[in-house]
Structure formats: structure tokens, C-alpha cells
C-alpha positions as CSV (number, residue, x, y, z in Angstrom):
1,X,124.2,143.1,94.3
2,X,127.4,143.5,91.6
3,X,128.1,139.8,90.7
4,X,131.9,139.6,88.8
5,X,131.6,136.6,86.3
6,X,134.8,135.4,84.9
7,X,134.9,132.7,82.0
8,X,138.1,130.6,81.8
9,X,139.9,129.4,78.5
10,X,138.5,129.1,75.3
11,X,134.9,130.4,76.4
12,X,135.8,132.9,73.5
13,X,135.5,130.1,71.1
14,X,132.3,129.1,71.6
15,X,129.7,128.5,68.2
16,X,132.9,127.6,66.4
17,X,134.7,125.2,69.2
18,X,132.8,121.6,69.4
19,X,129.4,122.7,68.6
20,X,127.9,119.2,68.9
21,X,129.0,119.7,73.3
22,X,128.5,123.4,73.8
23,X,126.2,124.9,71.0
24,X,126.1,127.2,68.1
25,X,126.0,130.3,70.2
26,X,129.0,132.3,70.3
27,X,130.4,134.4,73.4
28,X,128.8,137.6,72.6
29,X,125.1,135.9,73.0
30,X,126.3,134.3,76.2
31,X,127.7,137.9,77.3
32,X,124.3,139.2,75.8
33,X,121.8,136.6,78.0
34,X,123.9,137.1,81.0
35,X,123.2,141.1,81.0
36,X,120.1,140.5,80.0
37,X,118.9,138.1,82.8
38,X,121.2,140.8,85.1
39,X,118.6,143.2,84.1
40,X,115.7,141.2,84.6
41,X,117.0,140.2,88.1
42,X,118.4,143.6,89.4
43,X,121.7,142.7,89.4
44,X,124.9,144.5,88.1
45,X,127.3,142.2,86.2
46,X,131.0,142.5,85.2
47,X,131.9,139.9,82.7
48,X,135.9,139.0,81.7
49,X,137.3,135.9,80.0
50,X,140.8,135.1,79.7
51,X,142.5,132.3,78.3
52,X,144.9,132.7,81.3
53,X,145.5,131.0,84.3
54,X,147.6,134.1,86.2
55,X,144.4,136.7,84.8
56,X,141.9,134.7,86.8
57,X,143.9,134.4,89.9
58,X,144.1,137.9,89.3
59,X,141.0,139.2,88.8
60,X,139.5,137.0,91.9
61,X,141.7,138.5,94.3
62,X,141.0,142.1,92.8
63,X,137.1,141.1,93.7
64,X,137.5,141.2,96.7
65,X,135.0,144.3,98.8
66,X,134.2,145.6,95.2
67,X,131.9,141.9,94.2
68,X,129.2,140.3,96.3
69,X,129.8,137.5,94.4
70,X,132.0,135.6,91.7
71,X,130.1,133.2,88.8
72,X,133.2,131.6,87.7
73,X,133.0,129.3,84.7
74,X,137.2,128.4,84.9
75,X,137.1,126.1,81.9
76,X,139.8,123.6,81.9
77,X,141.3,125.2,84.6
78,X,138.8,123.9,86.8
79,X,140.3,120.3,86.8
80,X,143.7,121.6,87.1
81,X,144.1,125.0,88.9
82,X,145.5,125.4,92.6
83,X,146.3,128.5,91.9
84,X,142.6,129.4,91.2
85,X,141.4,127.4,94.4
86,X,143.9,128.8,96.6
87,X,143.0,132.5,95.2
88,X,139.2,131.9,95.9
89,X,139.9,130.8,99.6
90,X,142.4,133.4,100.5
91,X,139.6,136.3,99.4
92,X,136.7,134.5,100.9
93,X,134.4,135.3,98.3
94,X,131.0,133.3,97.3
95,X,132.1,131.7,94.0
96,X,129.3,130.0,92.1
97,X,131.0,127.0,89.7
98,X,129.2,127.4,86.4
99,X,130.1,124.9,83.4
100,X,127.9,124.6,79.8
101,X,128.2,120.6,79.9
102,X,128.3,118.5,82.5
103,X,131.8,117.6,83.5
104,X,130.8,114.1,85.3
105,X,129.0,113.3,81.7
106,X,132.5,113.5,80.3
107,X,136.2,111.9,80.3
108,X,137.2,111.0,83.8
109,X,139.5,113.6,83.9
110,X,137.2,116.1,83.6
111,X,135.0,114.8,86.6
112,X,137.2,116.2,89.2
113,X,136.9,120.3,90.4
114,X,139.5,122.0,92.3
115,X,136.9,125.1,92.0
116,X,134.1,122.8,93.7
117,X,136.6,122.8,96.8
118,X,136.0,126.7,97.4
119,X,132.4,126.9,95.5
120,X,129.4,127.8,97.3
121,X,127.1,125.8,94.6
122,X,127.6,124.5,91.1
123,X,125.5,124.2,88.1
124,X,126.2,123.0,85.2
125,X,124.8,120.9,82.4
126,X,122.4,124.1,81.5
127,X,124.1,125.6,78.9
128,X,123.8,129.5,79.0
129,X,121.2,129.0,81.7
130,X,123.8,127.4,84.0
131,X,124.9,131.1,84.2
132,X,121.3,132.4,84.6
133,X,120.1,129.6,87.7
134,X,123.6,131.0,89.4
135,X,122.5,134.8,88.8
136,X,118.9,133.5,89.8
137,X,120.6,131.7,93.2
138,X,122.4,134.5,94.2
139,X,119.5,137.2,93.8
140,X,117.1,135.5,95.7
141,X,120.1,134.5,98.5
142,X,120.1,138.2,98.3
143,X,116.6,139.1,99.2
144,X,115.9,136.8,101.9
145,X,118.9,138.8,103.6
């Protein structure tokens, strides 16, 4: 299974943007538990972040026959981005929502997911291991196959 996960903007913040909501660790540990837990699980992982809305749309249609599967964590974007819905229905691919916090914890505006509209499943609330029970979810969908 080769699983593309894309982080949205301001993921490359993280240990220095609002600590007391998403932690002390910084992007490279994330990067660093996601390949490991890849390993662990048998999985291949490609992992971009982009502080871009147009990157995104275009890195999940590029998925598209090269990815089983798409763990997107789309940031911001996920309360605000038709472009990134639209690009996950018109390639059909199995999109996993993933968020550190949990967005219906939070201000109201944050509670609603254009990303959830095309998602298969969401976690969230986990911090890194939001990423890890959406690797997990997807390699044993995998093996009952």
C-alpha cells in the first residue's frame, strides 16, 4: 500500500505555533513518527506540506493510479476549500481527514469540513497519532482485501 499524506498550511510551524493546542513537537518528529509507524505497518509513505491552497489541489489530482490512498491533514483549508473538495471527488481517491485538535472543540468556524464531504473517515483530536490510527485504518482495510 503507498499512502500520499499531504499537510495543509502552517503544519511547518508546529512546536513553535500555539503550543498550548498542538504540542511542542515540530514537523520533522511528526514526519519522523509517521515513517516510522509506515515501517511498523508495511506501508510506503510520501509526505508534502504546503502552505498553498493551488499545491494541494495539485498534488491530489497528481495521486491519482500512483496512491492507494490520501491522509490529508488540509489545515485551515479544510473549513474553507472547494477547490480541495472538488479535487478529491473528481480523482475518486480514499482521503482519510486527519487534524491534531479537535475542530468541533474549537471556534464555530472551525467545526465545519468541506474535506469531510469527500473523506472516507476522520480522526482527529490524537495529535500525531491521528496520523498513525489513519495509517493503522487503512493497513488493516488493506489486508482484509
Amino acid at each position: 500500500m503507498k499512502i500520499l499524506v499531504l499537510n495543509g498550511p502552517n503544519l511547518n510551524l508546529l512546536g513553535l505555533r500555539e503550543p498550548e493546542l498542538y504540542g511542542a513537537k515540530t514537523y520533522r518528529e511528526l514526519e519522523a513518527e509517521i515513517r516510522d509507524s509506515a515501517a511498523r505497518l508495511a506501508v510506503e509513505v510520501e509526505i508534502r506540506q504546503s502552505n498553498h491552497e493551488g499545491s494541494l489541489v495539485d498534488w491530489i489530482q497528481e495521486s491519482r493510479g500512483v496512491f492507494d490512498a490520501i491522509i490529508l491533514n488540509a489545515a485551515a483549508y479544510t473549513h474553507t476549500s472547494l477547490a480541495i473538495l472538488d479535487a478529491i471527488k473528481a480523482v475518486k481517491a480514499r482521503v482519510i481527514e486527519v487534524h491534531l485538535t479537535e475542530p468541533n472543540e474549537r471556534e464555530e468556524f472551525r467545526r465545519f469540513s468541506y474535506v469531510s464531504l469527500g473523506a472516507e473517515k476522520r480522526f482527529s483530536g490524537l495529535g500525531f497519532g491521528s496520523y498513525i490510527a489513519a495509517m493503522e485504518y487503512l493497513a488493516k482495510g488493506r489486508d482484509s482485501q
